[in-house]
TORZADREN-374857 format. One record per residue: x, y, z of N, C-alpha, C, O, CB in turn; residue number from 0; chain; residue in one letter. Coordinates in steps of 0.2 Angstrom, whole numbers. Atoms other than C-alpha are relative to their C-alpha. Glycine has a CB too. Example, Ala and Ser with C-alpha at 12.3 -4.5 7.8 and 13.67 -1.06 7.14 Angstrom:
! TORZADREN-374857
R	4	-6	0	62	-22	39	4	6	0	9	5	3	-5	0	6	0	A	A .
R	-4	-6	-1	68	-5	36	-4	5	3	-1	11	4	2	2	-7	1	A	S .
END
This chain:
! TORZADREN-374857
R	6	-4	1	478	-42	-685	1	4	-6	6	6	-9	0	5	6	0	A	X .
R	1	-5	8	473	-34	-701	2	6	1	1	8	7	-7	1	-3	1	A	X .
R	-2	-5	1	479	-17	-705	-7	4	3	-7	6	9	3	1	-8	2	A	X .
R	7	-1	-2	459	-12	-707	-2	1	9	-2	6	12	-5	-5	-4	3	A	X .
R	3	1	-8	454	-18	-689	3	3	4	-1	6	9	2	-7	2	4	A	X .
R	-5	-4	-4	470	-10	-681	-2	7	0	-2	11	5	8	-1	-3	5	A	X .
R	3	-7	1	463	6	-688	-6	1	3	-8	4	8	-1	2	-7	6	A	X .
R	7	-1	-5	445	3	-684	0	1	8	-4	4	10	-5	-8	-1	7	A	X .
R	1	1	-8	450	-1	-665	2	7	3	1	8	8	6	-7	4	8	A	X .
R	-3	-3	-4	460	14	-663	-4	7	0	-5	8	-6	7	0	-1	9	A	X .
R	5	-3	-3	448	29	-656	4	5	-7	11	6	-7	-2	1	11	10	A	X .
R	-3	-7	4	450	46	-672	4	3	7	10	2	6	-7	5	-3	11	A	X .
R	-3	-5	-3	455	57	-658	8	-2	0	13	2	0	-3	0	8	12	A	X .
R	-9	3	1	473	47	-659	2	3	-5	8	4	-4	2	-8	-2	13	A	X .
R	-4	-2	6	476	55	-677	-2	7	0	1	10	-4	-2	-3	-7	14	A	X .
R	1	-4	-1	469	71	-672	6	6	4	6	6	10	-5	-3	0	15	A	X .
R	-4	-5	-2	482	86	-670	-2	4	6	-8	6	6	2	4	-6	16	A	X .
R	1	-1	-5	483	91	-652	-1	9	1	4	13	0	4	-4	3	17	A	X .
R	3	-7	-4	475	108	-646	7	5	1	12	3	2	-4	-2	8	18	A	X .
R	-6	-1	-4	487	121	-642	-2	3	9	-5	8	10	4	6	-4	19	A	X .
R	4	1	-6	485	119	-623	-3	-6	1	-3	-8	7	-5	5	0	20	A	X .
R	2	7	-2	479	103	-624	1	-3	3	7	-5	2	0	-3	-2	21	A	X .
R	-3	6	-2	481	89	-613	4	-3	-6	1	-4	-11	-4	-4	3	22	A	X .
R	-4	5	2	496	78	-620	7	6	-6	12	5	-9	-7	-7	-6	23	A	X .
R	-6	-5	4	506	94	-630	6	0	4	6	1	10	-2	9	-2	24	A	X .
R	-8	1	-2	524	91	-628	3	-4	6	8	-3	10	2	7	2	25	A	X .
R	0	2	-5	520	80	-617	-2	-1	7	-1	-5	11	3	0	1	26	A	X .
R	3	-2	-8	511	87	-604	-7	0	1	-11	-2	-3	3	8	3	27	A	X .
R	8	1	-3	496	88	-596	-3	6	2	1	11	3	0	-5	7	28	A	X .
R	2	-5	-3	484	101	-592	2	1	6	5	-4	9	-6	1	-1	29	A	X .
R	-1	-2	-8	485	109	-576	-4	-3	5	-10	-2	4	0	7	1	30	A	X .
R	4	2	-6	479	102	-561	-5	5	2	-4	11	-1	4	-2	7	31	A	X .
R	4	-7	-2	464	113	-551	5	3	4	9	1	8	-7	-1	4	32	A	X .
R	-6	-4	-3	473	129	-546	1	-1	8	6	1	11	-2	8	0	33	A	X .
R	-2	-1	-5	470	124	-527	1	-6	2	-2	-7	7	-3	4	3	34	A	X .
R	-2	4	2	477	107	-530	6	0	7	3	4	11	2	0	-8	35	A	X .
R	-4	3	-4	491	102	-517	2	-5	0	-1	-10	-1	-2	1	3	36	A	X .
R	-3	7	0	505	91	-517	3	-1	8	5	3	12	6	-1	-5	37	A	X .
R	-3	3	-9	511	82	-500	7	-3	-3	7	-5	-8	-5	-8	5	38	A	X .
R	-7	4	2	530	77	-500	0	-4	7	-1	0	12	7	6	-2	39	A	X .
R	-1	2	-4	533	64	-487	5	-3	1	6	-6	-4	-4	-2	2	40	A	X .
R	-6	3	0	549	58	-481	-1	-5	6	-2	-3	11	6	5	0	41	A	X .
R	0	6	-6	549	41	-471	5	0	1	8	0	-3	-1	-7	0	42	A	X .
R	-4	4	-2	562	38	-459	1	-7	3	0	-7	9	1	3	4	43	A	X .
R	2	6	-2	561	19	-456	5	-2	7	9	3	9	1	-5	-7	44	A	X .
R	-1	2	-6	568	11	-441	5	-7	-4	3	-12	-8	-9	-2	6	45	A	X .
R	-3	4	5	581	1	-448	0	-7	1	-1	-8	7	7	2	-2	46	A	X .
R	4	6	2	579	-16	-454	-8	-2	-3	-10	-8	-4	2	-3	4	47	A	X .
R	7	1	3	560	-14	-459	-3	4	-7	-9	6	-9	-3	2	5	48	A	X .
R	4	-6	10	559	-4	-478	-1	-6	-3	-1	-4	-9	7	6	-6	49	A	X .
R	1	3	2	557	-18	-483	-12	-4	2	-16	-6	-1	8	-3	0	50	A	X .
R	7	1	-4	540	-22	-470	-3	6	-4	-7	5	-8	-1	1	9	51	A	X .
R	3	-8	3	536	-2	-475	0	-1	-6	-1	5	-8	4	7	2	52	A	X .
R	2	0	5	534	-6	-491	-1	-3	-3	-1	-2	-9	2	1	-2	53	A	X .
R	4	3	2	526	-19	-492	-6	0	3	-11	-3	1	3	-5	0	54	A	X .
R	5	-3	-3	514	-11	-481	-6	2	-4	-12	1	-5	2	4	3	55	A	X .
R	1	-6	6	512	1	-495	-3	-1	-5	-8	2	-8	4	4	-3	56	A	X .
R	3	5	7	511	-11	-509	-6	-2	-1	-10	1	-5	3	-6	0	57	A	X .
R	5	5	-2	499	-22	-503	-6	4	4	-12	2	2	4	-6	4	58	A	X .
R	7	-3	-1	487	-9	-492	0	6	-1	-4	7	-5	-4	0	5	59	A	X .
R	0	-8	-1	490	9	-490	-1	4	-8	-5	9	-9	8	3	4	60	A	X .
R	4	-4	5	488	15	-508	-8	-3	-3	-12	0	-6	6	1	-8	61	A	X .
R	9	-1	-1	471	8	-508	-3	4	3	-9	7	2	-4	-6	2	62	A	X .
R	4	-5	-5	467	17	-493	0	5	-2	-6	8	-3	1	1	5	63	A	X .
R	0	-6	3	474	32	-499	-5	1	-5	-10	4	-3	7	2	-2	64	A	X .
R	3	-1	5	465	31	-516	-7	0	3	-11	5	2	1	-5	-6	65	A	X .
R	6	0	-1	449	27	-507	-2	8	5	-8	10	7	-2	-7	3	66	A	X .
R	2	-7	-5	451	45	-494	3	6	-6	4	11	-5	6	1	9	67	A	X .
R	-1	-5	5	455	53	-511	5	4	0	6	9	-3	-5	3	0	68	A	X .
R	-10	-1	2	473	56	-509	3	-7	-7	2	-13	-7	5	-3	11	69	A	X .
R	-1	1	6	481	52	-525	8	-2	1	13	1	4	-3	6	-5	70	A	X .
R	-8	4	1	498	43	-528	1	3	-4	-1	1	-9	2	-6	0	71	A	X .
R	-1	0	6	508	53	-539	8	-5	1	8	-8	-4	0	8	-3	72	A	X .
R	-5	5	1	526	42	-536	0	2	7	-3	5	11	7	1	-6	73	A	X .
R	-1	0	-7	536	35	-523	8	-2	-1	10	-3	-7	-5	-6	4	74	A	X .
R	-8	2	1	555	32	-521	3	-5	4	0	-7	9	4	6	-1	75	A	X .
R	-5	0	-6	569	26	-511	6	1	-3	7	-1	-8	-1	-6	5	76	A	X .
R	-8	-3	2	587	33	-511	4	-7	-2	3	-12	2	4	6	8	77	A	X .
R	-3	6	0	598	21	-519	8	2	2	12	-2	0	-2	-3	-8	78	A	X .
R	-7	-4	-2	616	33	-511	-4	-1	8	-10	0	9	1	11	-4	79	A	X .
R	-2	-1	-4	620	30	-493	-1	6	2	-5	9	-2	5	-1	0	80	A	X .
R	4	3	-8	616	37	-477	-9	0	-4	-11	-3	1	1	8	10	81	A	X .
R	6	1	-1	596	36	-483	-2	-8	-5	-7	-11	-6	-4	8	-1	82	A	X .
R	3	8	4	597	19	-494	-2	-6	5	2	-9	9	5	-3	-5	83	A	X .
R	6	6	-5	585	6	-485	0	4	7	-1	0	12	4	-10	3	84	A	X .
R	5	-2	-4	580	17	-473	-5	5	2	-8	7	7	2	-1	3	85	A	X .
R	6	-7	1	570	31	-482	-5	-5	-5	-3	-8	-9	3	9	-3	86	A	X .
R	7	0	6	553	29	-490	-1	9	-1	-3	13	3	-9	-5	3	87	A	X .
R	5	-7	4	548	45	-501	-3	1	-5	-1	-2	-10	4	6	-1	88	A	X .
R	4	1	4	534	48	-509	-4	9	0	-3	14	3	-3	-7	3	89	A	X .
R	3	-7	0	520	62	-516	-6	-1	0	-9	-5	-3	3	4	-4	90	A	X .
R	7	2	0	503	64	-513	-5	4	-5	-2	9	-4	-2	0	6	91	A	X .
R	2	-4	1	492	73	-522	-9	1	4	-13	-4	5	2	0	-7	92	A	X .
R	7	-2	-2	475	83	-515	-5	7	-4	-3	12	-7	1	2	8	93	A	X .
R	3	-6	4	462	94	-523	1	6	4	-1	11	1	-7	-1	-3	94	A	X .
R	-3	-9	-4	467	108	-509	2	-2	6	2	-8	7	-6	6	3	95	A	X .
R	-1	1	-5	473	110	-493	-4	-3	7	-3	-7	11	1	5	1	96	A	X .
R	6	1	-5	458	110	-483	-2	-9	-1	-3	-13	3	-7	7	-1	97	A	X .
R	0	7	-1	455	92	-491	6	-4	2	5	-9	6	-2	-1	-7	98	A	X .
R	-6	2	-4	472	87	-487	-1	-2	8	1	-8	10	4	6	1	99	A	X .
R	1	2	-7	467	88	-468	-6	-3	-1	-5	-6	5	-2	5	4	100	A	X .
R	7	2	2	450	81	-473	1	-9	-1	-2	-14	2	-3	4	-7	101	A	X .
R	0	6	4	457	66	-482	6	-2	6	6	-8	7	2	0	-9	102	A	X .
R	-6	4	-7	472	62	-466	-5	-2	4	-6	-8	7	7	7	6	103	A	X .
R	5	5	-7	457	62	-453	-3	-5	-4	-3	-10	0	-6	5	3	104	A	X .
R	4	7	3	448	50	-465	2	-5	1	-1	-11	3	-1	-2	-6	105	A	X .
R	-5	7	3	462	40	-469	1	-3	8	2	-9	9	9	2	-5	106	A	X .
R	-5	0	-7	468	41	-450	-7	-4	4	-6	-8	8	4	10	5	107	A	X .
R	3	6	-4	452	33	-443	-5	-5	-2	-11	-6	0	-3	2	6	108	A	X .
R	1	6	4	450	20	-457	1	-6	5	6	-8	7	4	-1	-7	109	A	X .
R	-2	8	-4	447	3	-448	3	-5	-5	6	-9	-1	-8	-5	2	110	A	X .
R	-4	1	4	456	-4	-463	7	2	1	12	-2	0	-3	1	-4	111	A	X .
R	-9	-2	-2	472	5	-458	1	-2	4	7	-2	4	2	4	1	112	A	X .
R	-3	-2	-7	471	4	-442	2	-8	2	8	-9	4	-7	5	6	113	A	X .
R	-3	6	0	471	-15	-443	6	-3	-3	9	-8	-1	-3	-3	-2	114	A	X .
R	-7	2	5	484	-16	-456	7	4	4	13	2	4	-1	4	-9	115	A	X .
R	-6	-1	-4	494	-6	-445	2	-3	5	7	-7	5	0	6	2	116	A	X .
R	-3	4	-5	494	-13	-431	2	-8	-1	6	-11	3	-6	1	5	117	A	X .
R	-3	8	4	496	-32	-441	8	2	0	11	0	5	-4	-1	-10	118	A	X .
R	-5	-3	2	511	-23	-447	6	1	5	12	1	5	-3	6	-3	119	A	X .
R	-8	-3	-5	519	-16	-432	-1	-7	5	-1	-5	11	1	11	5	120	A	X .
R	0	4	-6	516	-33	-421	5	-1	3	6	-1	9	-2	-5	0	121	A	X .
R	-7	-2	-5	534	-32	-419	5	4	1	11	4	2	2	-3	1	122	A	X .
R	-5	-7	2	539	-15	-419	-3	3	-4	-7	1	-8	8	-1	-4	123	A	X .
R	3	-5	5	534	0	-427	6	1	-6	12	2	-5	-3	9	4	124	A	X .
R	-4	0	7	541	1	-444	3	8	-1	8	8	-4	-5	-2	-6	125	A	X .
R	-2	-6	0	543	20	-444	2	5	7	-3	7	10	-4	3	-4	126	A	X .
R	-2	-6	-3	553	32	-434	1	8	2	3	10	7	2	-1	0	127	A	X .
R	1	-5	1	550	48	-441	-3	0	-5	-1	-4	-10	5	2	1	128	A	X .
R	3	-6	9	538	60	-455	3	6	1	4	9	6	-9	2	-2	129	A	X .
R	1	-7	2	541	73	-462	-6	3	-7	-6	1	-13	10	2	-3	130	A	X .
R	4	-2	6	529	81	-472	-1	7	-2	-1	11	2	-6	-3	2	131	A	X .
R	1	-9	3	527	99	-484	-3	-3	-5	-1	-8	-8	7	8	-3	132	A	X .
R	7	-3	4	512	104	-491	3	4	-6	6	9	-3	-5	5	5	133	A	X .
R	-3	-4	5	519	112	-510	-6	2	-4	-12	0	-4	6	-3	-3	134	A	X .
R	5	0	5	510	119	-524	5	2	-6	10	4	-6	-7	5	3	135	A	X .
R	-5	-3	5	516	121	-540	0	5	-4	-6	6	-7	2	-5	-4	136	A	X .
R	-3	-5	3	525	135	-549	-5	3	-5	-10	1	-5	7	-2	-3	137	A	X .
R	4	-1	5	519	143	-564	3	-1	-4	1	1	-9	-3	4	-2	138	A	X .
R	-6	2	6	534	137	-575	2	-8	2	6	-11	-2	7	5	0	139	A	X .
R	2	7	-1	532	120	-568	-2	-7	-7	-7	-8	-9	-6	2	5	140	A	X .
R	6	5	3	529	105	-580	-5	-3	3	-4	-4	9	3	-5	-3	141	A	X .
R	2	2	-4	514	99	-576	0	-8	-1	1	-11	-6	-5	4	2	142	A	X .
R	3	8	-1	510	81	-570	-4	-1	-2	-9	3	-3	-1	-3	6	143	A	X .
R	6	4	4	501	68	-578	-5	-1	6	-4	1	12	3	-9	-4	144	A	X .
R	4	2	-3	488	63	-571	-4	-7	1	-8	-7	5	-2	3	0	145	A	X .
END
């Protein structure tokens, strides 16, 4: 590709020195809205099925989630003994609390889940335990992209 073209394609705001406060200074992102909410969920899995549970997750649950407007910011699993293969943890994000509960009842009597779940656990339920907190973040917090 031409030097010219490479330039034409790329939007000015790219060479344009960033705000102070701006999204993207030092890396970060503006702040979420102040009554924003993160979910921390810790799966206990029912051992031998993190591998089902996450393929669950893969393949339907963060569509669902995105469509009840719960937001995926990551997900993990411990790779150190006793919780490797048989934790899932992950984080959610909500624009408040009160949506939080809003977007569980949604999600919780999606007929799309409810099928996938039950597909899912035809032989056995794949999880044995949640834990879930509700956090919000600091004021010295970096914040998350978005």
């Amino acid at each position: 590709m031409k030097r010219r073209t490479l330039l034409q394609s790329v939007s000015a705001a790219a060479f344009l020195p960033s705000l102070p406060g701006a999204a993207g200074e030092a890396g970060e992102e503006t702040a979420p809205d102040a009554d924003a909410v993160y979910e921390l969920r810790i799966y206990h899995v029912v051992p031998g099925k993190v591998d089902e549970l996450l393929a669950r997750f893969r393949d339907h649950t963060r569509k669902i989630f995105d469509r009840h407007g719960m937001k995926s910011v990551a997900y993990w699993t411990p790779v150190d003994d006793p919780q490797k293969g048989n934790t899932l943890i992950y984080i959610l994000q909500h624009p408040s609390r009160a949506a939080a509960d809003a977007n569980w009842n949604s999600f919780k009597d999606d007929a799309e889940w409810k099928s996938v779940k039950a597909k899912s656990e035809e032989n056995g339920k794949l999880v044995e335990k949640i834990d879930s907190t509700f956090m919000s973040l600091t004021d010295f917090s970096p914040r998350l992209r978005s």
